[in-house]
C-alpha positions as CSV (number, residue, x, y, z in Angstrom):
1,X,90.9,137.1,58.0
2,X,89.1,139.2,55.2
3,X,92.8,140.8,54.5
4,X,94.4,137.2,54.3
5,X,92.0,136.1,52.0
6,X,92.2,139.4,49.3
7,X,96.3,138.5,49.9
8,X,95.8,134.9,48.8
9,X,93.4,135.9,45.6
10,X,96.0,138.5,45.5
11,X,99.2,136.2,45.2
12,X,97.1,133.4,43.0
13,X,96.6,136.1,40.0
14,X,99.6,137.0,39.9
15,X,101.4,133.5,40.0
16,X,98.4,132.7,37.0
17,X,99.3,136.0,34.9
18,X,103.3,134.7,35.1
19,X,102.3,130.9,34.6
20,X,100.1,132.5,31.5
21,X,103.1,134.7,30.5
22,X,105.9,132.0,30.3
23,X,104.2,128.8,30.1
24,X,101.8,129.9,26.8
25,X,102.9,130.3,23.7
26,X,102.6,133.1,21.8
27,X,104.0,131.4,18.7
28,X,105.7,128.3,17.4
29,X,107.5,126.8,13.7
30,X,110.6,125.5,12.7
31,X,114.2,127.1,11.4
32,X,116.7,125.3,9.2
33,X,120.3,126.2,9.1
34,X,123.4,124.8,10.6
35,X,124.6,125.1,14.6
36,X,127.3,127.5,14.8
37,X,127.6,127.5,18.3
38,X,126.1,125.4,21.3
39,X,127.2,125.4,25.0
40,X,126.0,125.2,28.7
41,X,126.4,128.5,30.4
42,X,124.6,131.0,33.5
43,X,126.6,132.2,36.9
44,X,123.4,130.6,38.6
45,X,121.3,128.6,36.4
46,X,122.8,126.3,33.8
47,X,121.2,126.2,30.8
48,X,121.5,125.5,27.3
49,X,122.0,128.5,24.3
50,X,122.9,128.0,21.1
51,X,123.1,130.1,17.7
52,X,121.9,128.6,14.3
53,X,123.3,130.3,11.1
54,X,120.0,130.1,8.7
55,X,122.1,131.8,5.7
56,X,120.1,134.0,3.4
57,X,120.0,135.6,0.7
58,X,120.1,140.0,0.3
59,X,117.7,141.6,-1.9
60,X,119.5,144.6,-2.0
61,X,122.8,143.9,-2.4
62,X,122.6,140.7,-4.6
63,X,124.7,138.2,-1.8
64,X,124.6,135.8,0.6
65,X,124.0,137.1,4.2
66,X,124.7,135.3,7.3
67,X,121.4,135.1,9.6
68,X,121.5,133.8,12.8
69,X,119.1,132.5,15.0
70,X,119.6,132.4,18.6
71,X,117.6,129.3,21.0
72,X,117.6,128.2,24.4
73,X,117.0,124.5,25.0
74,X,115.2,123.2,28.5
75,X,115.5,119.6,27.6
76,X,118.8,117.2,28.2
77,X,118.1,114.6,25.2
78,X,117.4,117.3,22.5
79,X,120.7,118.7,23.8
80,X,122.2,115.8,23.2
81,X,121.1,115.2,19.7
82,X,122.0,119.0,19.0
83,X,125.5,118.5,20.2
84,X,125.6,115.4,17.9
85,X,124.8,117.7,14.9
86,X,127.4,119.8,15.7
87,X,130.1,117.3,15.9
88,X,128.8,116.1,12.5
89,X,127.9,119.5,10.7
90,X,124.7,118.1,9.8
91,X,122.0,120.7,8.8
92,X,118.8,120.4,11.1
93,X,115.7,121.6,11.3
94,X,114.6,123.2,15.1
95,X,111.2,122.6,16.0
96,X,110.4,125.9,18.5
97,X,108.1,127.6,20.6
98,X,108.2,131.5,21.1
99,X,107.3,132.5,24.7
100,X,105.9,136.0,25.9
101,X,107.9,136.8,28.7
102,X,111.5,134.6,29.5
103,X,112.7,134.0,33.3
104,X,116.6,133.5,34.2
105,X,116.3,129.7,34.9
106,X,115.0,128.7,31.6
107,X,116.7,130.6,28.9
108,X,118.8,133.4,27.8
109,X,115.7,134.1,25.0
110,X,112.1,133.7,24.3
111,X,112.9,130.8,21.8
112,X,113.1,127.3,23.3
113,X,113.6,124.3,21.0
114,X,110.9,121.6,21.4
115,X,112.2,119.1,18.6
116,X,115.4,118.3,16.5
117,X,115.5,117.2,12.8
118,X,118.3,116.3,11.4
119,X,118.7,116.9,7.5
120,X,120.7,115.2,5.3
121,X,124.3,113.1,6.0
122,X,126.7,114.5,7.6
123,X,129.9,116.4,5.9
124,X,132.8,115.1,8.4
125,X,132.9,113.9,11.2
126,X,134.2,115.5,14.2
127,X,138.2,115.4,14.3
128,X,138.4,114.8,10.6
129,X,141.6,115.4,9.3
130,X,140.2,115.8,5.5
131,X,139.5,119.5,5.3
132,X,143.6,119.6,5.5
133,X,146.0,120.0,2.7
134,X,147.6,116.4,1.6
135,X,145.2,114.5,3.5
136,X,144.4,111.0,1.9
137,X,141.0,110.0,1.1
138,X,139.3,108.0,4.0
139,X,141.7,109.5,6.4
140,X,140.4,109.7,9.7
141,X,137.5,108.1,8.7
142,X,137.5,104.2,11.0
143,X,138.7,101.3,8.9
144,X,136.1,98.5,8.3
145,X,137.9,94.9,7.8
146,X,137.2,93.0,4.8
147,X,136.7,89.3,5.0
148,X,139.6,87.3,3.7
149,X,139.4,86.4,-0.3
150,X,139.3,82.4,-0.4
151,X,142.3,81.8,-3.0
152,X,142.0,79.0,-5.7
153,X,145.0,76.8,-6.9
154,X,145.2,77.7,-10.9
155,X,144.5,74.8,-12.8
156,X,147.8,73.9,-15.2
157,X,147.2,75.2,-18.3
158,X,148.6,73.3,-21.5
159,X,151.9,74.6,-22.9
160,X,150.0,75.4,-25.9
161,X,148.2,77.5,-24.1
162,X,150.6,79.6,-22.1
163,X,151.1,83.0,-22.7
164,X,154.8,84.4,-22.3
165,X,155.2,86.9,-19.2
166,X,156.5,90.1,-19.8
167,X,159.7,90.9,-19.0
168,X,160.4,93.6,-15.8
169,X,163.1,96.0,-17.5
170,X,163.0,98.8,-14.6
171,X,165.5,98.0,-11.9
């Protein structure tokens, strides 16, 4: 009974040191930038990884450096409202907490988003034919109706009045 007892204590430390490990965080703040890549993957456990290009700027060499931050999301809606962002190119702001230790079934890395921001308008929308040579302005952007103009009869003016129309010479 004694044994059983020093496994239980045993088994409950353990399961707290773990819940202490992944469930605390050991640090949390935000990252701005713009999703460069978002997707659903795992062979067992599905979850949600994404990569956020920061930009940045190099001291030593004077240029502009792609950063990238990589993220694991837990939570369906704030995938959704990342997916959004990508199909718009908005900029966002990602809200995250940095765990300790990571297991398989809730990440690929220690960084799990806990809020979404989004900065700014967006630049196109998804399946916007704009960014293409010869493109038309508005194209592929959805076509509002305008309510009809209300049309006046002109009032006669006097012949004294009248101005002469000019004459169409191009045929």
């Amino acid at each position: 009974m004694r044994g059983l007892l020093y496994f239980l204590l045993f088994l409950l430390v353990i399961f707290g040191v773990l819940y202490a490990l992944t469930g605390w965080s050991y640090s949390d703040g935000e990252r701005a930038g713009t999703i460069s890549k978002f997707s659903r993957r795992g062979f067992v456990f599905k979850t949600y990884e994404g990569v956020l290009n920061v930009g940045g700027f190099s001291g030593e060499t004077g240029s502009l450096t792609p950063q990238y931050f990589d993220f694991s999301v837990k939570e369906d809606n704030i995938a959704t409202q990342i997916t959004n962002a990508v199909k718009t190119g908005q900029r966002v702001t990602l809200h995250y907490e940095e765990k300790i230790l990571r297991l398989p079934w809730n990440g690929d890395t220690k960084y799990y988003i806990t809020s979404v921001e989004i900065i700014g308008p967006g630049t196109r929308s998804y399946g916007d034919g704009s960014a293409y040579p010869g493109a038309q302005p508005g194209q592929g952007q959805p076509q509002t109706q305008q309510p009809p103009v209300q049309q006046t009869q002109p009032q006669q003016m006097a012949p004294a009045q009248a101005q002469p129309m000019p004459v169409d010479s191009t045929l």
